[in-house]
C-alpha positions in Angstrom: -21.2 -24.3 31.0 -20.8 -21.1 32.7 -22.3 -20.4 36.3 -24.5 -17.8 34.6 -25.8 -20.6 31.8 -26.6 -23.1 34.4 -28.6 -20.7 36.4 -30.9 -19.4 33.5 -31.1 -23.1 32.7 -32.8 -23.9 35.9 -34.7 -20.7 35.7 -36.0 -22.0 32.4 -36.9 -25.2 33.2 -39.0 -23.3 35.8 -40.7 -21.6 33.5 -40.9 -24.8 30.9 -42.5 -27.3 33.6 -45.1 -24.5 35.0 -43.9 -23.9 38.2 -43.4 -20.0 36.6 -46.6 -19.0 34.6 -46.9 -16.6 31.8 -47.3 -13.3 33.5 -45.9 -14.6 37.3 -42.9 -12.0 38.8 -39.8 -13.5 38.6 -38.2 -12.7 42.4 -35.8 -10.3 42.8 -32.1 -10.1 41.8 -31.6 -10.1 45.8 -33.4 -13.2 46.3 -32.2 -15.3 43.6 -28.7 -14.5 45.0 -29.8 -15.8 48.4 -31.2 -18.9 46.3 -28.8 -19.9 44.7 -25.9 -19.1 45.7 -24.5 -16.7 42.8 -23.2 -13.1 42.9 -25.5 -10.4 41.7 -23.5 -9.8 37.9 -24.7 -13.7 37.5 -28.0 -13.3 38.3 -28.2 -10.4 36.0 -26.6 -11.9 33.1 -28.3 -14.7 33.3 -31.5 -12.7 33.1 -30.3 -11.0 30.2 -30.3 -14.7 28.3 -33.5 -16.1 29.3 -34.7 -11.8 28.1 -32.7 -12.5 24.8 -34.6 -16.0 24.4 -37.6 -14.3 24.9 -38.7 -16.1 28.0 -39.2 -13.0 30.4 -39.5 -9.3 29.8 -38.4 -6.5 32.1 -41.0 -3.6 33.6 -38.7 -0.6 34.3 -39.2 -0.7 38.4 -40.5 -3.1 38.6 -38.9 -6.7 37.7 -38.9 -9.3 35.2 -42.2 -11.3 34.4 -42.4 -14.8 32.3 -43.3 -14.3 29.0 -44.4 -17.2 28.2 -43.9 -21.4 28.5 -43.6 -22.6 25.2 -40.5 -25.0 24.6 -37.6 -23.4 23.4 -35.9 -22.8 19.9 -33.7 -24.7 18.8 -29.7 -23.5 19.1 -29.0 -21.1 16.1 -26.2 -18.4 15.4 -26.6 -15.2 17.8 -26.4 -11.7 15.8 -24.6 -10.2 19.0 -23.7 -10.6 22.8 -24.8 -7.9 23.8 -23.7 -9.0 27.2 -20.2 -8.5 25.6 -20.5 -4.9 24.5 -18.9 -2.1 26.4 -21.8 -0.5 26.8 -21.3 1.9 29.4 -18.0 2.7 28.4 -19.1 4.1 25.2 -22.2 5.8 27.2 -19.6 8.0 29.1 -17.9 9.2 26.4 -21.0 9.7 23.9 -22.1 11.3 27.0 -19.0 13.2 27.2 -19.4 13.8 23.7 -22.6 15.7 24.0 -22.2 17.8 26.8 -19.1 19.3 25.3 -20.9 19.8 21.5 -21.2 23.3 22.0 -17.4 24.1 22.8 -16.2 21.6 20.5 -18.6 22.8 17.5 -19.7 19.2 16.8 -22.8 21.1 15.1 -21.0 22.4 12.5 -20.1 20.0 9.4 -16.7 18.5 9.6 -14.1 17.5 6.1 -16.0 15.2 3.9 -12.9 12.9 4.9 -14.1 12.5 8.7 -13.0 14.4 11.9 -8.9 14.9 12.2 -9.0 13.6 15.8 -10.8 10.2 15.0 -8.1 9.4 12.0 -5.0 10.5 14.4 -6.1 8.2 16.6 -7.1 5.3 14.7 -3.7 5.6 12.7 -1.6 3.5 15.3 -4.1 0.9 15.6 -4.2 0.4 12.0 -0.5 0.1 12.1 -1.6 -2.7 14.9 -3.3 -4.1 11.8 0.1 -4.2 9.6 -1.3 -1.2 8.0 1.0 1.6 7.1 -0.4 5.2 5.4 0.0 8.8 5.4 -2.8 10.4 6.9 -4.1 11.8 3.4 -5.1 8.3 2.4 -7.8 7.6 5.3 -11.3 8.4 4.6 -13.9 7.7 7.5 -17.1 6.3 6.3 -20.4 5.5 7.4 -19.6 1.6 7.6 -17.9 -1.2 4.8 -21.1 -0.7 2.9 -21.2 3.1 1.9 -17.4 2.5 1.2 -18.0 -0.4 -1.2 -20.8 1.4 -2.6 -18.3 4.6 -3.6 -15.5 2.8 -5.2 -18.0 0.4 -7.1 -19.1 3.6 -8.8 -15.5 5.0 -9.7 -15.2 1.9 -12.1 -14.5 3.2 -15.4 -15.8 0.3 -18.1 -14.5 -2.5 -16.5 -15.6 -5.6 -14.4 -14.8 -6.3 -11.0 -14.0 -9.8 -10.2 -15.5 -11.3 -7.1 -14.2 -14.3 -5.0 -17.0 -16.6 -4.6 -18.2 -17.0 -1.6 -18.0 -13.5 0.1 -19.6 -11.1 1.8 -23.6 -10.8 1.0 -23.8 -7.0 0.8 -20.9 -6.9 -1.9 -22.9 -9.6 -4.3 -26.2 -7.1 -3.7 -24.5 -4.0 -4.5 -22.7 -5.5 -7.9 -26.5 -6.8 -9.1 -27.9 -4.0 -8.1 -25.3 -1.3 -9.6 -25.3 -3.4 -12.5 -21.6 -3.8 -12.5 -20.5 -6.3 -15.3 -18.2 -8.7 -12.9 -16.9 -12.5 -13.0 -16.0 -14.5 -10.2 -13.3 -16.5 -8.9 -13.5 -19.8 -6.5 -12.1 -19.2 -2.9 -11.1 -22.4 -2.0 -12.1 -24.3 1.9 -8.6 -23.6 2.9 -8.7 -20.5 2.6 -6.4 -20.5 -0.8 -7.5 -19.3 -4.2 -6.5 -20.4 -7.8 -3.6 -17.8 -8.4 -2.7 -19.4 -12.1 -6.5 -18.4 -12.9 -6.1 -15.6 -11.2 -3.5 -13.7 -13.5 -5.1 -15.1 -16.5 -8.1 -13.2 -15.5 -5.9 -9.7 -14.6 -4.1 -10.5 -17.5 -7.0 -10.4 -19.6 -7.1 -6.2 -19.2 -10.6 -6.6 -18.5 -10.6 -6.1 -14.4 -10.3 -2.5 -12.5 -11.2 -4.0 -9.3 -10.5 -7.6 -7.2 -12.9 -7.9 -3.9 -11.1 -10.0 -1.6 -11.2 -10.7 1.9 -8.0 -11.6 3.1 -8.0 -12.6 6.8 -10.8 -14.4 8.3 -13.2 -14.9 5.5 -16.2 -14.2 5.2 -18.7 -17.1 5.5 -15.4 -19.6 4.8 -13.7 -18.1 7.6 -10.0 -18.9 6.4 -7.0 -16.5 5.2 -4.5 -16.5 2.6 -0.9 -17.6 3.4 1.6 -15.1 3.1 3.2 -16.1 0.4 -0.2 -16.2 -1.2 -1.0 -12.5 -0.4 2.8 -11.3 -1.7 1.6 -13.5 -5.3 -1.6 -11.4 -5.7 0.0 -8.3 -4.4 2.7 -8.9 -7.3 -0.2 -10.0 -9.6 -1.8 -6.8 -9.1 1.2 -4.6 -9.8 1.6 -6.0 -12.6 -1.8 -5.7 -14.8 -2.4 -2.4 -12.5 -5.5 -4.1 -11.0 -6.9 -2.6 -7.7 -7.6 -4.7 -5.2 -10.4 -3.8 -2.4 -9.1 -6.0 0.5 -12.1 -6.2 3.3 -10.6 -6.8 6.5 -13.4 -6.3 8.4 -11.9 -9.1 11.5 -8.3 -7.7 11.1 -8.7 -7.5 15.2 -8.7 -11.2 16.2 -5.7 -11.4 13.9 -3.0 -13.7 16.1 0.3 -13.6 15.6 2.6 -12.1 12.4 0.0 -12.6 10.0 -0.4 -9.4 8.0 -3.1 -7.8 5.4 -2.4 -7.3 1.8 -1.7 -3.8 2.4 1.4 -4.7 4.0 3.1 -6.0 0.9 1.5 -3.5 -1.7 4.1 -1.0 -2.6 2.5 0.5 -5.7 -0.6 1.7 -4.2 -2.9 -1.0 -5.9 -4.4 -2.1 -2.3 -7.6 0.0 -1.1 -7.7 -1.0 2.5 -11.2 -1.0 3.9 -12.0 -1.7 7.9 -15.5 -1.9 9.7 -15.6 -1.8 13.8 -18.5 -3.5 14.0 -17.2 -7.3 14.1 -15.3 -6.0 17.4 -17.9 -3.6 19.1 -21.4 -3.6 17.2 -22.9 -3.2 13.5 -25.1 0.1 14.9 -21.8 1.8 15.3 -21.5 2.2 11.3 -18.2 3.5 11.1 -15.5 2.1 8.6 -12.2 3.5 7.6 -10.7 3.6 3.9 -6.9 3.7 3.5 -6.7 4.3 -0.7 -4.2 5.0 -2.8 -3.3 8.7 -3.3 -4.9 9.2 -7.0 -8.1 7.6 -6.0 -9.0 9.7 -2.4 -9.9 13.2 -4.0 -12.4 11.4 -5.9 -13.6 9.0 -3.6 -13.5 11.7 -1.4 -16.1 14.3 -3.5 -18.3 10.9 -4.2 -18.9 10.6 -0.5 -19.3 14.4 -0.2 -22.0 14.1 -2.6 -23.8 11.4 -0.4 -23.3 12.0 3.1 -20.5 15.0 3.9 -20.0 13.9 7.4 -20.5 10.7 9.0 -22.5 10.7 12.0 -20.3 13.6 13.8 -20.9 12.1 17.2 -20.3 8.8 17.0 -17.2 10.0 15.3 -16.3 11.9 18.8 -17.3 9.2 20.7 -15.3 6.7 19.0 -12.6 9.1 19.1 -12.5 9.2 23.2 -13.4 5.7 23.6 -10.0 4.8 21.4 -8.5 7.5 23.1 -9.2 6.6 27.0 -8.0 3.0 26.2 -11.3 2.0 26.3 -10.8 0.4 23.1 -7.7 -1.6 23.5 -9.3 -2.7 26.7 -12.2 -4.1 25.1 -10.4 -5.6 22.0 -8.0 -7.4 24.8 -11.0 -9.0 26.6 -12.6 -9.7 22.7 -9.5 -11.5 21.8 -8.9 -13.5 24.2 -12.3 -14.5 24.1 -12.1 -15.4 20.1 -9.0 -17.4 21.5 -10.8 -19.7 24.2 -14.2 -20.1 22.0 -12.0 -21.4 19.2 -10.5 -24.0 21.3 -13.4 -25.1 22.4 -14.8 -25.2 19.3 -12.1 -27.3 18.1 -12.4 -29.8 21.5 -16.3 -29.7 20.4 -15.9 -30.4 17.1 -13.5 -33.6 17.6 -15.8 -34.7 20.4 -19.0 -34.3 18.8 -19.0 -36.9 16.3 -19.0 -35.3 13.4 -16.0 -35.0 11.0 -17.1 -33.2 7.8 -16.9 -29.4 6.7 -13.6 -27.7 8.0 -13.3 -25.5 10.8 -11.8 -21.8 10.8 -11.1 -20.4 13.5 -15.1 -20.8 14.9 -16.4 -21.1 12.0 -17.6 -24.5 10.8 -18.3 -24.8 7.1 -19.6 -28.4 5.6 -22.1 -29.2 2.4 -25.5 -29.0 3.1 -27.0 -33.2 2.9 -29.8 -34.8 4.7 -27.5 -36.9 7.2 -26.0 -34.1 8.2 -29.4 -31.9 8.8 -30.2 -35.2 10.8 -27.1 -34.8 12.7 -27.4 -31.2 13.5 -30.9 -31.8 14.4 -30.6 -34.6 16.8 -27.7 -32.4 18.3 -30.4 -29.1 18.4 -28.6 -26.6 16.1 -29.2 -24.6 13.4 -27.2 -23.9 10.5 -27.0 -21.2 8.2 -27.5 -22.0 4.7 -24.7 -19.6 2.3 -27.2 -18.7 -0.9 -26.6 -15.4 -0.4 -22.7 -15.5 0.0 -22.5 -16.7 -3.9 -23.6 -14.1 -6.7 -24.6 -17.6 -8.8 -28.2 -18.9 -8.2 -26.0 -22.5 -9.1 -24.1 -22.1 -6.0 -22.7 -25.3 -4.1 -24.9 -26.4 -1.2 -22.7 -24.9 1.5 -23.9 -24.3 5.3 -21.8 -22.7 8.6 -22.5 -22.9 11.9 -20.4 -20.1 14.2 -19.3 -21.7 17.1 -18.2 -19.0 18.6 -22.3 -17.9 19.3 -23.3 -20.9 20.9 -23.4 -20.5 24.3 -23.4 -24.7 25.2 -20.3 -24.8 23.6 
């Protein structure tokens, strides 16, 4: 447990036995460093826990107060960190950003394809990803979702075939678009059926495949590479599209490489969100599509939203180009690295040896003895529903490691 946890644990139990009432001032950041011992960045972020636990509140000048002395909740999967985010780093240059709006004419509307400075300088750190394109192909967009939205609409009579599980959004936008679709298993390890696969593309009945390659989402394995070169080939040849999500492509360790990497025949559209790596307000995505598709995904977007949030396009831009963001992705990383060992450590510790673990990400069936389990050990899981399409889907749950602080 980290010096910062063990502090807002004894804070906590402050609070929990009495001894701190609803209402009472907590004492000053000064004197719980005299207290206990801690440097002031400790003090603070432990703060910020027992604030994002909803056990004290802050009054701007004043301090922090107990909000109240119920017991706590039980352990459950954390949204964000926000104690992770670069948060003033991305203050300076949105500040930055504004003051120079005048000289830089960030008023006026920029291509419907996103500012030239923001794709220039996200172009090396897609080739990072393994992703290779001419600047043409890149679209910015206003997150994964807008860009999912578009190129669901530029189907032309066919289905789109969906692995099963995947992302929630995707499943609401085919339903809701009324998309005719089918789906496809995506197996624990990551794998998929690839004999049932090409009897699907080679059915003539597909336009589009929704896959997410690396670090799947809620499964939270990839596809070997030998595996992504099959469906790359398999695409090619019944001229298939494939949208490949790689929406965690920065935790990628190693020579592991996206789909794009192997597609040669511009069936991959490559889409990217930053929010796995920074945070899901940002809402800015990049699209790397073939070259016969981007003029009319292009005037799609243009129809919908001509510029994506201008200034968080600038910001971005100097917060990539002040190696703000490779900094960040650096700490992120190695971060990801160390949870997932100790995930690992937890996992073969903890007594429990169903489910398979990704990564962080734990996925088992849902069962009674192991609710029991997870309840005698205080967590939470999330139940997947909303990852399958089916209302038959399997009784799946995960549990993300990675956003549980005790571990």
């Amino acid at each position: 447990m980290y010096q910062y946890q063990q502090l807002a644990q004894l804070l906590k139990e402050e609070i929990l036995i009495g001894n701190l009432q609803k209402g009472d001032k907590l004492p000053s950041i000064r004197e719980l460093v005299s207290r206990y011992g801690v440097n002031k960045d400790t003090v603070q972020r432990a703060l910020r826990s027992l604030k994002d636990e909803s056990f004290i509140y802050a009054v701007e000048k004043s301090g922090y107060y107990v909000l109240k002395n119920s017991e706590p909740k039980p352990l459950k999967e954390f949204e964000e960190d926000y104690s992770q985010l670069p948060i003033e780093d991305l203050r300076i240059c949105f500040n930055q950003s504004l003051a120079s709006a005048h000289d830089l004419k960030l008023t006026k509307k920029e291509q419907a394809s996103g500012m030239d400075e923001l794709i220039h300088a996200l172009m090396p750190i897609l080739e990072e990803y393994g992703v290779y394109a001419a600047k043409e192909q890149l679209v910015i967009t206003t997150g994964t979702q807008q860009a999912l939205y578009i190129l669901l609409q530029m189907i032309q009579g066919k289905k789109v075939l969906l692995e099963q599980p995947t992302y929630a959004r995707m499943n609401e936008l085919v339903k809701h678009l009324n998309i005719p679709y089918e789906t496809i298993e995506r197996q624990m390890d990551g794998e998929i059926d690839l004999d049932r696969l090409e009897k699907l593309f080679a059915s003539g009945e597909f336009s589009l495949f929704y896959t997410i390659s690396r670090f799947h989402n809620p499964l939270g394995g990839s596809y070997s590479e030998g595996t992504k070169k099959k469906i790359v080939e398999l695409a090619r040849r019944y001229s298939v599209y494939i949208i490949e999500d790689d929406y965690m492509a920065d935790f990628v360790e190693g020579n592991a490489t996206p789909l794009h990497y192997y597609d040669m025949d511009g069936r991959v559209i490559y889409v990217k969100s930053f929010s796995s790596i920074l945070f899901s307000a940002l809402k800015i995505g990049i699209v790397v599509l073939p070259k016969e598709l981007v003029e009319a995904f292009s005037m799609r977007k243009q129809w919908m939203d001509y510029d994506s949030n201008v200034m968080m396009q600038k910001t971005f831009t100097l917060f990539i180009e002040n190696g703000m963001f490779a900094k960040h992705r650096k700490e992120m990383v190695e971060k990801y690295i160390e949870k997932s060992k100790r995930a690992k450590k937890w996992l073969l510790t903890s007594g429990v040896s169903e489910g398979i673990l990704h990564g962080t990400q734990w996925v088992f069936k849902k069962t009674p003895m192991m609710d029991e389990k997870l309840q005698a050990m205080n967590l939470k899981a999330k139940v997947l529903d909303d990852y399958f399409i089916s209302k038959n889907a399997p009784a799946l749950e995960r549990l993300d490691l990675a956003k549980i602080r005790e571990i």
